[in-house]
PQR file of N, CA, C, O and H, with PARSE charges and radii, in Angstrom:
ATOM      1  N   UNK A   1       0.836  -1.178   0.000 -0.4000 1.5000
ATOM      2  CA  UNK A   1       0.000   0.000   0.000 -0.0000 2.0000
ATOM      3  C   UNK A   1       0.883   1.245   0.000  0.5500 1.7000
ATOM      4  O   UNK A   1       1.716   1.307   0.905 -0.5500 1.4000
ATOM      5  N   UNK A   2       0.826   2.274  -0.904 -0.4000 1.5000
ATOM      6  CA  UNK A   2       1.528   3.758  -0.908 -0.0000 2.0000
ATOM      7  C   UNK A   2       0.636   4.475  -0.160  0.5500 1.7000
ATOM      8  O   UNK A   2      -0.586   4.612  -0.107 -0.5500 1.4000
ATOM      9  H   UNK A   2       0.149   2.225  -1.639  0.4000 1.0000
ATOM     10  N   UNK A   3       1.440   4.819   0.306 -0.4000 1.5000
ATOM     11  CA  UNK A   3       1.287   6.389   1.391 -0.0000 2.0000
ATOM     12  C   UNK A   3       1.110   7.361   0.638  0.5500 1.7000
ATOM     13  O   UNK A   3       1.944   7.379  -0.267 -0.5500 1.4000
ATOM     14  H   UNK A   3       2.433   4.708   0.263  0.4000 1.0000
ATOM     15  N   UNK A   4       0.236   8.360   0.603 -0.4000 1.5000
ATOM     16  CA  UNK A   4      -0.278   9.442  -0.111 -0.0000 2.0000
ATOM     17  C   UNK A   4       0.262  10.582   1.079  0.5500 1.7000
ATOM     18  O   UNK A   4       0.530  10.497   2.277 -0.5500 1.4000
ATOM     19  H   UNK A   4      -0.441   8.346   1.338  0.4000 1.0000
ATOM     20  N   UNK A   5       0.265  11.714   0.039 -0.4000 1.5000
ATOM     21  CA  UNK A   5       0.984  13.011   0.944 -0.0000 2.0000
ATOM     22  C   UNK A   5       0.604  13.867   0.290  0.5500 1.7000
ATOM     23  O   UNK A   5       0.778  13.824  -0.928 -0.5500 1.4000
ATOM     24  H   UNK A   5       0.047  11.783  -0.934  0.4000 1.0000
ATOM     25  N   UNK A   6      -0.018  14.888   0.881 -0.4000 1.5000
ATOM     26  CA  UNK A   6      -0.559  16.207   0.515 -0.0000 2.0000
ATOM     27  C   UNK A   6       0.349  17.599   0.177  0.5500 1.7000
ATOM     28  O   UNK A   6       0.224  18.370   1.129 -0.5500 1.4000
ATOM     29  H   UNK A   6      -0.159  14.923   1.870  0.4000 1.0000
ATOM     30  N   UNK A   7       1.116  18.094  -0.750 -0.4000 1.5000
ATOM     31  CA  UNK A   7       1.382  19.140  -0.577 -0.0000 2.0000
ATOM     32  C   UNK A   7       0.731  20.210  -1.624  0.5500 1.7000
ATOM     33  O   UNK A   7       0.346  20.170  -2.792 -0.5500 1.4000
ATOM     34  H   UNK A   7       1.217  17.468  -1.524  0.4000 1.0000
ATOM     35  N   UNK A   8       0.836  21.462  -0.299 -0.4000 1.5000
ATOM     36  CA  UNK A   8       0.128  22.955  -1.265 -0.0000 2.0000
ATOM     37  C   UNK A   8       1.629  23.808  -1.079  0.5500 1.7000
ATOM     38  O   UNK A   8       2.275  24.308  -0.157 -0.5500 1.4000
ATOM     39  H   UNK A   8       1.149  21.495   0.650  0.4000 1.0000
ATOM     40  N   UNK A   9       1.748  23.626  -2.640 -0.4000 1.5000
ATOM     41  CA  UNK A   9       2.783  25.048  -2.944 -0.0000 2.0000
ATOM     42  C   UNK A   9       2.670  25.540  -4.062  0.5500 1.7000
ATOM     43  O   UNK A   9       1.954  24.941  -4.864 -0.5500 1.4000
ATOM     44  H   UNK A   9       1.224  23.220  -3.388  0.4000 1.0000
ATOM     45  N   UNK A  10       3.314  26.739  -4.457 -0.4000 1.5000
ATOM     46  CA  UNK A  10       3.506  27.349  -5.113 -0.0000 2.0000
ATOM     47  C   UNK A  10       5.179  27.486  -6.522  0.5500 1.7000
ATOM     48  O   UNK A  10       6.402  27.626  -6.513 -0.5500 1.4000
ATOM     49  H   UNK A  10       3.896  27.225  -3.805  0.4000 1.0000
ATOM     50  N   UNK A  11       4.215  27.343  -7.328 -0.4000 1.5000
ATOM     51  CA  UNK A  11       5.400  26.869  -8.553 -0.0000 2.0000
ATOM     52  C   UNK A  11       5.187  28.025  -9.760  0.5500 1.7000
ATOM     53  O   UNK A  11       4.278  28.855  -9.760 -0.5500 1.4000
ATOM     54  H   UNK A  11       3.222  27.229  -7.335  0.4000 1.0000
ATOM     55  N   UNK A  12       6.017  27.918 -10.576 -0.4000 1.5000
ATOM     56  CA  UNK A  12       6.084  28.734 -11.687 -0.0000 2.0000
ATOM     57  C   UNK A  12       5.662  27.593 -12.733  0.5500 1.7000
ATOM     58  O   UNK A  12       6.236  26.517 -12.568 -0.5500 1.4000
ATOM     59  H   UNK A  12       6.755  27.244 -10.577  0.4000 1.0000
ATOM     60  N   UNK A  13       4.884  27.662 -13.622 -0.4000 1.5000
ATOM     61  CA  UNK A  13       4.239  26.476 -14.681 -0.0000 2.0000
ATOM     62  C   UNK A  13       4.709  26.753 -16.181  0.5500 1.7000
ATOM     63  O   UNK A  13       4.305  27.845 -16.579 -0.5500 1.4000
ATOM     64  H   UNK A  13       4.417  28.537 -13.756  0.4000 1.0000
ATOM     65  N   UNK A  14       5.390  26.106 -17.023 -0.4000 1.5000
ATOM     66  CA  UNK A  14       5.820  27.224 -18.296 -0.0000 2.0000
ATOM     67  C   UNK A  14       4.959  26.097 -19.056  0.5500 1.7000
ATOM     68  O   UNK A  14       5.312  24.921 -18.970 -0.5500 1.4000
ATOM     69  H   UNK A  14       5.718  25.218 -16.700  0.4000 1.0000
ATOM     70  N   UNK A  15       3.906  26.444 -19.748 -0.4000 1.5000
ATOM     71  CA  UNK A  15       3.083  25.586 -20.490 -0.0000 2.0000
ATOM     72  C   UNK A  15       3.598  25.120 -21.590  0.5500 1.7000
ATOM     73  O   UNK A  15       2.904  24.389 -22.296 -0.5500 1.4000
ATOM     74  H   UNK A  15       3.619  27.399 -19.818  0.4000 1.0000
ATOM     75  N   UNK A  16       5.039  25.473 -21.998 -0.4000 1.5000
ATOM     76  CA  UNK A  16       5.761  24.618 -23.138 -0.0000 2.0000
ATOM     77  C   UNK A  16       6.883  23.364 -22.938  0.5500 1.7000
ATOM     78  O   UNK A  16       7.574  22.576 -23.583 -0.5500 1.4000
ATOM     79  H   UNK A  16       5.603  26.067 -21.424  0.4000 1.0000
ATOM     80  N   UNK A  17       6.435  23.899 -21.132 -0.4000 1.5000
ATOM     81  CA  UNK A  17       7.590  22.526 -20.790 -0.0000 2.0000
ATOM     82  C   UNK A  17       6.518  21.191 -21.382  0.5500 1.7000
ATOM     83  O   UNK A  17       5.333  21.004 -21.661 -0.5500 1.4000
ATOM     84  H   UNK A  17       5.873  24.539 -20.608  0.4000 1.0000
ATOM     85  N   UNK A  18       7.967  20.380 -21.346 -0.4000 1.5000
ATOM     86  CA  UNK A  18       8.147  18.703 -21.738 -0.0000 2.0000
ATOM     87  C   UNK A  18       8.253  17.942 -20.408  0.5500 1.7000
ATOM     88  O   UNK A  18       8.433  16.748 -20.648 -0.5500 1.4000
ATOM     89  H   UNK A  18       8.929  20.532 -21.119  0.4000 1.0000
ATOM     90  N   UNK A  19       8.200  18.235 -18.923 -0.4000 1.5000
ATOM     91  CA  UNK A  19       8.608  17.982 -18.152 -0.0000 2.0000
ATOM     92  C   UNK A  19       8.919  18.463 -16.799  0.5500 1.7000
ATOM     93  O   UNK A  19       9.844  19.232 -17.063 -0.5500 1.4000
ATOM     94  H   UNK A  19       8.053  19.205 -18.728  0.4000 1.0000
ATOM     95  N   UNK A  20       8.807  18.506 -15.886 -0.4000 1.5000
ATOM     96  CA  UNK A  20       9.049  18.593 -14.104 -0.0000 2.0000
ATOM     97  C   UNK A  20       9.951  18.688 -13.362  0.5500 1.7000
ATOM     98  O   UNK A  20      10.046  17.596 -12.802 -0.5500 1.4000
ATOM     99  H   UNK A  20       8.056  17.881 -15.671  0.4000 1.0000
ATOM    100  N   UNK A  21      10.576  19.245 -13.062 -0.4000 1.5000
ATOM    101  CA  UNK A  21      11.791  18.795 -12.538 -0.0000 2.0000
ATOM    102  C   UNK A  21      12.003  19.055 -10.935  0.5500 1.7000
ATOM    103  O   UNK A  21      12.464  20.196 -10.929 -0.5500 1.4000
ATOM    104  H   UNK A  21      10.499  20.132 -13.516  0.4000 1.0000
ATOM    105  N   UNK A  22      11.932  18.694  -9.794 -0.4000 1.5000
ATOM    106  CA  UNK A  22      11.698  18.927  -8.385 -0.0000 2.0000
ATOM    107  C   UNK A  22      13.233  18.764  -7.616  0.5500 1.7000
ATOM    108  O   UNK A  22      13.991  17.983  -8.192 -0.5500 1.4000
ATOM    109  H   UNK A  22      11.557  17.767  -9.800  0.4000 1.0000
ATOM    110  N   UNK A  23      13.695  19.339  -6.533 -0.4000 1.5000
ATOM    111  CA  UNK A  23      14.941  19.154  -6.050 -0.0000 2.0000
ATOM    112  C   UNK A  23      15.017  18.343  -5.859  0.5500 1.7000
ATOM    113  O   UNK A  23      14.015  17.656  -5.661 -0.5500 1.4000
ATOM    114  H   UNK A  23      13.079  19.973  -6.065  0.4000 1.0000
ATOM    115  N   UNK A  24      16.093  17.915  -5.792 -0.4000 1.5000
ATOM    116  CA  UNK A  24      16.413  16.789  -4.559 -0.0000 2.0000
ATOM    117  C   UNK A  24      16.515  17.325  -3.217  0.5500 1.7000
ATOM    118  O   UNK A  24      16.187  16.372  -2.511 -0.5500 1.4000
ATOM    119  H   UNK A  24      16.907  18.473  -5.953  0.4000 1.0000
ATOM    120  N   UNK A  25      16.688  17.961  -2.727 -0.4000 1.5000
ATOM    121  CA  UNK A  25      17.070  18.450  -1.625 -0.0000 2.0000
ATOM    122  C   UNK A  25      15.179  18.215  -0.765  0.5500 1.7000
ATOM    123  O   UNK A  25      14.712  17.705   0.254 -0.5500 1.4000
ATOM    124  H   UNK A  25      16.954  18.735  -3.301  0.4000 1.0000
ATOM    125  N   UNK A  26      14.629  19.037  -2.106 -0.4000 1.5000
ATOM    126  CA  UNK A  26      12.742  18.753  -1.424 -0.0000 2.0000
ATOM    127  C   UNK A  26      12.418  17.091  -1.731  0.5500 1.7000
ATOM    128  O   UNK A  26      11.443  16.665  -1.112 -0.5500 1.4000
ATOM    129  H   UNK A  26      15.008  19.451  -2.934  0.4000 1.0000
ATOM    130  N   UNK A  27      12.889  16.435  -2.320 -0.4000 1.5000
ATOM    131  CA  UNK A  27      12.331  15.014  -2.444 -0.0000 2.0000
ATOM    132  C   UNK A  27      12.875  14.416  -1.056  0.5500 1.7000
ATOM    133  O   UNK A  27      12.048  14.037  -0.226 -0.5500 1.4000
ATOM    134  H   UNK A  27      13.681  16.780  -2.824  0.4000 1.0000
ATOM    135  N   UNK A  28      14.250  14.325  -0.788 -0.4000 1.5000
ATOM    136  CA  UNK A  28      14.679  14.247   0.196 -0.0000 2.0000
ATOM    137  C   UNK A  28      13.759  14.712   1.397  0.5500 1.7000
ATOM    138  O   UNK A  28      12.964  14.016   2.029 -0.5500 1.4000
ATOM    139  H   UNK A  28      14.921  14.633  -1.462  0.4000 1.0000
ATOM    140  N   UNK A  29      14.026  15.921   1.546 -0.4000 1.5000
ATOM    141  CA  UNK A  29      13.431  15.978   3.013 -0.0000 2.0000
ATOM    142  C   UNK A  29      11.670  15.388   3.198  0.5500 1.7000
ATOM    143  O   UNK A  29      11.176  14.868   4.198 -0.5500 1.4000
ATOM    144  H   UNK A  29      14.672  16.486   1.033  0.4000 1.0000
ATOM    145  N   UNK A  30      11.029  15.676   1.925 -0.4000 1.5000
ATOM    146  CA  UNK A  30       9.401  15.226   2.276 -0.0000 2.0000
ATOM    147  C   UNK A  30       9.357  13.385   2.227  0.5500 1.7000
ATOM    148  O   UNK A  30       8.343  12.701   2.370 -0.5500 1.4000
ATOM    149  H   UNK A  30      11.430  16.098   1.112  0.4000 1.0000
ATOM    150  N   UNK A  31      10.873  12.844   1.966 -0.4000 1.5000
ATOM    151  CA  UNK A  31      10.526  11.535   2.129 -0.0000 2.0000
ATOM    152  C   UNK A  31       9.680  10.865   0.660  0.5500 1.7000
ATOM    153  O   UNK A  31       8.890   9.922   0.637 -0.5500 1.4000
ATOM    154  H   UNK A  31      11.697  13.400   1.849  0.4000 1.0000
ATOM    155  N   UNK A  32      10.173  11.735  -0.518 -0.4000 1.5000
ATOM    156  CA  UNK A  32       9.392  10.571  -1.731 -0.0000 2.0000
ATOM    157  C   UNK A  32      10.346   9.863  -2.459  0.5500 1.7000
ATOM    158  O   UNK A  32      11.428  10.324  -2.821 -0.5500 1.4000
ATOM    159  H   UNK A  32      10.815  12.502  -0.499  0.4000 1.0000
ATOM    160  N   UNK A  33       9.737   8.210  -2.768 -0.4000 1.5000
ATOM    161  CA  UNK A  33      10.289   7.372  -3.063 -0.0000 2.0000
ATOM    162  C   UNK A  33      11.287   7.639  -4.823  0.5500 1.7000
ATOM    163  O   UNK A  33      10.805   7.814  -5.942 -0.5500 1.4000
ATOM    164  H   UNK A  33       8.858   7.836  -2.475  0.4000 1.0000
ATOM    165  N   UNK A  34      12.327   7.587  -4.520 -0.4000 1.5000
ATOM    166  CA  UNK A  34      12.935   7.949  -5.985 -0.0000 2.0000
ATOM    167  C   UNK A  34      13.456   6.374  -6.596  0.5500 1.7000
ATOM    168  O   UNK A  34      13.994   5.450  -5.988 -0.5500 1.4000
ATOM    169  H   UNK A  34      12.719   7.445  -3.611  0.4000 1.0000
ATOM    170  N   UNK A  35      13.023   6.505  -8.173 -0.4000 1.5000
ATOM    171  CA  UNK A  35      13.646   5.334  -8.548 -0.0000 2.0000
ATOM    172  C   UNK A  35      14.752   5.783  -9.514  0.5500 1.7000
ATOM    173  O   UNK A  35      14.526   6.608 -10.399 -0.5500 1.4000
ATOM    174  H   UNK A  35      12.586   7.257  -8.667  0.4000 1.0000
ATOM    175  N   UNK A  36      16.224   5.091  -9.278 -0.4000 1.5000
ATOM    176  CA  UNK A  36      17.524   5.143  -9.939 -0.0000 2.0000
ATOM    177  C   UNK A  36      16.935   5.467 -11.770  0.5500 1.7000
ATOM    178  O   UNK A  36      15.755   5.125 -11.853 -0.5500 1.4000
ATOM    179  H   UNK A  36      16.407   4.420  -8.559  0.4000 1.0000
ATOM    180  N   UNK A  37      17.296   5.828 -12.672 -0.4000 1.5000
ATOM    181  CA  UNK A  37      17.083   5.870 -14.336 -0.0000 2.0000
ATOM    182  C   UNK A  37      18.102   4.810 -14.709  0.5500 1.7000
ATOM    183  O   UNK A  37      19.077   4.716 -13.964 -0.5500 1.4000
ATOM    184  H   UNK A  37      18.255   6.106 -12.604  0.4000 1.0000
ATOM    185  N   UNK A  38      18.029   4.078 -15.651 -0.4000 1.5000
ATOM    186  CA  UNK A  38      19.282   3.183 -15.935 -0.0000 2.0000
ATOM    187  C   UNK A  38      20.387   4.216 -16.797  0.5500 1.7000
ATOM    188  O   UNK A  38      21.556   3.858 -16.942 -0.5500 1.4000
ATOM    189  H   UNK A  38      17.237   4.154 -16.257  0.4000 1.0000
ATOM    190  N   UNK A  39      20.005   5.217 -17.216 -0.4000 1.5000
ATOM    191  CA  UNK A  39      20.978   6.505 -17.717 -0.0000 2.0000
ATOM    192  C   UNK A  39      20.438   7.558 -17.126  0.5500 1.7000
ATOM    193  O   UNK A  39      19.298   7.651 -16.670 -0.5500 1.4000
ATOM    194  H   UNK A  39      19.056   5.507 -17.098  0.4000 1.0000
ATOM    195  N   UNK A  40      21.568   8.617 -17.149 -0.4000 1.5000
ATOM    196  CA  UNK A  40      21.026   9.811 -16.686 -0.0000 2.0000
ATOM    197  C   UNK A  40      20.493  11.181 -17.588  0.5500 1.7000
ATOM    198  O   UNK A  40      21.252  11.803 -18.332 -0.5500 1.4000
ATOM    199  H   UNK A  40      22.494   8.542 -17.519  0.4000 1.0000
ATOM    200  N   UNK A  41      19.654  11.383 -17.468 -0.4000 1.5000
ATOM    201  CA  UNK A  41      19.364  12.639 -18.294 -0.0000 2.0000
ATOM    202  C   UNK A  41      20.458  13.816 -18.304  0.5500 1.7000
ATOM    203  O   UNK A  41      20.877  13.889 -17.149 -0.5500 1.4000
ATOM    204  H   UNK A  41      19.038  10.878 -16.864  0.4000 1.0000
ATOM    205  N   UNK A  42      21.038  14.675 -19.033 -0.4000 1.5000
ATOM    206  CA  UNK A  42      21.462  15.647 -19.073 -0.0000 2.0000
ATOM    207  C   UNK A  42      20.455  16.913 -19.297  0.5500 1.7000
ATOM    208  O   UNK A  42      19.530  16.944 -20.109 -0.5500 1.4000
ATOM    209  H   UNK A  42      20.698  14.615 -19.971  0.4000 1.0000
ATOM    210  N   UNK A  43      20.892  18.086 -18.277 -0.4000 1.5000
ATOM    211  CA  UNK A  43      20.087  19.276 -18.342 -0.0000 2.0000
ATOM    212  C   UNK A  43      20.911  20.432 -19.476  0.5500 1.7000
ATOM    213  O   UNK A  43      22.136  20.550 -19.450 -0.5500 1.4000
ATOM    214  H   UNK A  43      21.643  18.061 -17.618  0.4000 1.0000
ATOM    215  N   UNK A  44      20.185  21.094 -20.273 -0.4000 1.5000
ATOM    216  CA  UNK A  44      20.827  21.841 -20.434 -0.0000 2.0000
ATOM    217  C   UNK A  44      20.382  23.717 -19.641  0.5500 1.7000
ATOM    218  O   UNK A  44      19.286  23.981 -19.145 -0.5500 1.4000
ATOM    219  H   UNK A  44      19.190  20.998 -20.294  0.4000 1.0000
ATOM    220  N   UNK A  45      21.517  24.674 -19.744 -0.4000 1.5000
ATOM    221  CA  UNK A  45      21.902  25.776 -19.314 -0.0000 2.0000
ATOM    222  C   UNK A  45      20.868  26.665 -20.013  0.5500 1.7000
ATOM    223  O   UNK A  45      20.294  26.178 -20.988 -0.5500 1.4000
ATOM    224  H   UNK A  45      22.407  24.459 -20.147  0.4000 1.0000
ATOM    225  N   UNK A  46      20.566  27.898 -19.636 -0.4000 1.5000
ATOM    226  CA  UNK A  46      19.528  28.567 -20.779 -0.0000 2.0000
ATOM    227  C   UNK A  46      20.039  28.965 -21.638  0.5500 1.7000
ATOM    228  O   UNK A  46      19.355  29.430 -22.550 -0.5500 1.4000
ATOM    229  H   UNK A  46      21.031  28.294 -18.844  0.4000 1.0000
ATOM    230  N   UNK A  47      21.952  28.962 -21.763 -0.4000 1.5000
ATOM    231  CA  UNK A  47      22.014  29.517 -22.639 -0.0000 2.0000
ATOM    232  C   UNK A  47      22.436  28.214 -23.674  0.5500 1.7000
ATOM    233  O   UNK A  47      23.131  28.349 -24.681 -0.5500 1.4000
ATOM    234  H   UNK A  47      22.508  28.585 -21.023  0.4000 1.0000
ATOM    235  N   UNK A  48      21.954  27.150 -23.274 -0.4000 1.5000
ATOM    236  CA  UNK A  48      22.071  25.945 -24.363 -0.0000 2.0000
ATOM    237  C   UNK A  48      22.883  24.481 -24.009  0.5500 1.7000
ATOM    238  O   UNK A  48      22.674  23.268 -24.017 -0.5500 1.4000
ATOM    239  H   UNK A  48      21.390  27.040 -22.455  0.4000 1.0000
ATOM    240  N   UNK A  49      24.075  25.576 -23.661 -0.4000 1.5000
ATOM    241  CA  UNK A  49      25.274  24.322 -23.186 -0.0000 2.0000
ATOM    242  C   UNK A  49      24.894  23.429 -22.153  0.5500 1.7000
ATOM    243  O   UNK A  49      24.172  23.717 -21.199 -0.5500 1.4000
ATOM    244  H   UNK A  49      24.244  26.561 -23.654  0.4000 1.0000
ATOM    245  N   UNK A  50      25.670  21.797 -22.504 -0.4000 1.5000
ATOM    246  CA  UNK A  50      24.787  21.235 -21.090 -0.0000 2.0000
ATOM    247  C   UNK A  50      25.323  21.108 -20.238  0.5500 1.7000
ATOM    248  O   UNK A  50      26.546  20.974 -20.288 -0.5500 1.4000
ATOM    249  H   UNK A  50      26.257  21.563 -23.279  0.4000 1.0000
ATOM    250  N   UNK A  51      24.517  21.093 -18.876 -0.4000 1.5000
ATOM    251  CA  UNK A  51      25.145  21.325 -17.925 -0.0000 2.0000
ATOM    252  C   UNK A  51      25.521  19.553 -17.141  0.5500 1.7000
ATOM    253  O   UNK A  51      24.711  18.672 -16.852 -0.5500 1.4000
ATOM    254  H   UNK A  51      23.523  21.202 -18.835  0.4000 1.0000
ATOM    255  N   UNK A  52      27.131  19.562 -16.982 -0.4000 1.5000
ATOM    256  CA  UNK A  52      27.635  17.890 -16.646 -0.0000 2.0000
ATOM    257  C   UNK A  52      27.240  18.151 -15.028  0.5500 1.7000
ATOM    258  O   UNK A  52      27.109  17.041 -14.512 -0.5500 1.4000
ATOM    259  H   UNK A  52      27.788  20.278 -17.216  0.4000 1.0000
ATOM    260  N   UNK A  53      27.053  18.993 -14.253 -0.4000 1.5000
ATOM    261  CA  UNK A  53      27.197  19.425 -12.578 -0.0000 2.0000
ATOM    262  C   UNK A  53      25.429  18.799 -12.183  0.5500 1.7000
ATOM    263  O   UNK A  53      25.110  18.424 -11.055 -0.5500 1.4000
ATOM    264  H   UNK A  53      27.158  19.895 -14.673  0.4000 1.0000
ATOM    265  N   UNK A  54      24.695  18.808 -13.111 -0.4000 1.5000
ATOM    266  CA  UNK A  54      23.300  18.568 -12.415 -0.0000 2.0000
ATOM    267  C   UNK A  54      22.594  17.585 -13.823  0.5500 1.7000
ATOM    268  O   UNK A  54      22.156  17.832 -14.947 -0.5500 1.4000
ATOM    269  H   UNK A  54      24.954  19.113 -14.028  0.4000 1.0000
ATOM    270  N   UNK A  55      22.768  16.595 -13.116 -0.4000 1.5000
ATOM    271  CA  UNK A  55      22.078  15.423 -14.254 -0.0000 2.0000
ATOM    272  C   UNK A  55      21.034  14.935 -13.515  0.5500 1.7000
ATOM    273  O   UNK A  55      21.268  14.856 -12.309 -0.5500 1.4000
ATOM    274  H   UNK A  55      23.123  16.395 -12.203  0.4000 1.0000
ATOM    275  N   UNK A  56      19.983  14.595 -13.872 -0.4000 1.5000
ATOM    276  CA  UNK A  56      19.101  13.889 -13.298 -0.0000 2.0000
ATOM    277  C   UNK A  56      19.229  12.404 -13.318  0.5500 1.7000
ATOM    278  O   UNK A  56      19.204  11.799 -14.390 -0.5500 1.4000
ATOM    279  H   UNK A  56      19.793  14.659 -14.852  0.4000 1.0000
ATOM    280  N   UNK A  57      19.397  11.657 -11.923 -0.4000 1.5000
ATOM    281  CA  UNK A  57      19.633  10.320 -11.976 -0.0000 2.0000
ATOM    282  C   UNK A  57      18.382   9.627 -11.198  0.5500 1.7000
ATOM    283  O   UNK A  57      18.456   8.423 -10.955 -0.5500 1.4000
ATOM    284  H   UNK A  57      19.418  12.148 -11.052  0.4000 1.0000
ATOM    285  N   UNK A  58      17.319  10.315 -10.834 -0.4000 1.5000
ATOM    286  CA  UNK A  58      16.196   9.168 -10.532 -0.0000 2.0000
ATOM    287  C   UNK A  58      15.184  10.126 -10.655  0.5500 1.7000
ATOM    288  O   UNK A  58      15.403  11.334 -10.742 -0.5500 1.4000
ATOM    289  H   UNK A  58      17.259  11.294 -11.031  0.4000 1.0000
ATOM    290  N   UNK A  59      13.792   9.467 -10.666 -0.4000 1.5000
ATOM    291  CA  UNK A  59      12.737   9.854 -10.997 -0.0000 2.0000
ATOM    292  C   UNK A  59      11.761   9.646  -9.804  0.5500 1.7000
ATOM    293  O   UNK A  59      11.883   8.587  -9.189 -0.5500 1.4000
ATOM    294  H   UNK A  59      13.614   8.486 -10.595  0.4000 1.0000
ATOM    295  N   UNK A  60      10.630  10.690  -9.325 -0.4000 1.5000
ATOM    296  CA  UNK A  60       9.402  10.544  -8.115 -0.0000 2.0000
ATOM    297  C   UNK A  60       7.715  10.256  -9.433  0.5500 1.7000
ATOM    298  O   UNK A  60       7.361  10.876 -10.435 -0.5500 1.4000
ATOM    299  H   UNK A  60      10.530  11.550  -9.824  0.4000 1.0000
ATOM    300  N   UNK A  61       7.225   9.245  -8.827 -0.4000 1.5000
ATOM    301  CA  UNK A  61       5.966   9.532  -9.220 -0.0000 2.0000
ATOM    302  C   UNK A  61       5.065  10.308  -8.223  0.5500 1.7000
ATOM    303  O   UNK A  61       4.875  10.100  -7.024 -0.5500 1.4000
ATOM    304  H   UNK A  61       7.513   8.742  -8.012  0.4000 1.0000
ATOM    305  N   UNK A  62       4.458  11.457  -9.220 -0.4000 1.5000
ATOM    306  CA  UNK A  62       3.649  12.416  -8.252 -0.0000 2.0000
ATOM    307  C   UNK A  62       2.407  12.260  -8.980  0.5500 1.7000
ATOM    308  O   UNK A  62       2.184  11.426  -9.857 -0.5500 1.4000
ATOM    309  H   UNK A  62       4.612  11.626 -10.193  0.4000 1.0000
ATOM    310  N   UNK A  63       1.481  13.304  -8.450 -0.4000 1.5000
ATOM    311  CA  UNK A  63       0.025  13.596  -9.152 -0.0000 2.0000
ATOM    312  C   UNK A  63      -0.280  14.938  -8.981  0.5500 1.7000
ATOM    313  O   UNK A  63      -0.517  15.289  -7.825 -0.5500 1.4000
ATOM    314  H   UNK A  63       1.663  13.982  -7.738  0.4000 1.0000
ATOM    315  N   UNK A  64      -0.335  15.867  -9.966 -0.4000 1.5000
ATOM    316  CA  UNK A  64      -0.538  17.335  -9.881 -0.0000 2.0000
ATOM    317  C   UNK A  64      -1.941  17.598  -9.966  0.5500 1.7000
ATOM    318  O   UNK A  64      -2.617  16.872 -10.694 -0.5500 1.4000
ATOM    319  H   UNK A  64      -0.142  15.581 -10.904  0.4000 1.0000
ATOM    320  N   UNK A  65      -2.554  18.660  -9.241 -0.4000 1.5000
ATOM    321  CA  UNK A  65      -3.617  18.841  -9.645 -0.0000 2.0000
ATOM    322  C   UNK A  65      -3.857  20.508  -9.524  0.5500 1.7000
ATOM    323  O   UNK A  65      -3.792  21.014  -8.404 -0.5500 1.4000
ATOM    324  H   UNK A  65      -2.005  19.250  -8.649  0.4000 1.0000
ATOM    325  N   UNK A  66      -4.144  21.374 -10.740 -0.4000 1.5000
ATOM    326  CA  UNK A  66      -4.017  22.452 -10.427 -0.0000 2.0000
ATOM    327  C   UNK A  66      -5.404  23.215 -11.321  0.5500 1.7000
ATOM    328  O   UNK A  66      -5.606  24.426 -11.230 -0.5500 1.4000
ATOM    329  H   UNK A  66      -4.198  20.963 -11.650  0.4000 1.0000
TER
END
């Protein structure tokens, strides 16, 4: 059985994103289950270049409702 968890916050929404991206630092502390990626995503910089310092290596399933 999963444990459900309520949070109300406040986000910036860019309706052309492809995608979510949440800290780690907040996954961490609220305790949600992350699963490893078998590769890691690379982010890129706004001004294009990618960035090697912050890759995404696991993924949270959430449920948004806004």
């Amino acid at each position: 059985m999963r444990m459900k968890k309520k949070f109300i916050i406040e986000i910036l929404l860019n309706s052309g994103t492809t995608e979510l991206i949440m800290s780690s630092k907040f996954a961490k502390q609220n305790k949600f289950r992350k699963k490893k990626l078998d590769r890691p995503i690379y982010v890129r910089n706004v001004n294009g270049t990618l960035n090697y310092k912050e890759l995404i290596k696991h993924t949270v399933e959430v449920e948004l409702f806004f």
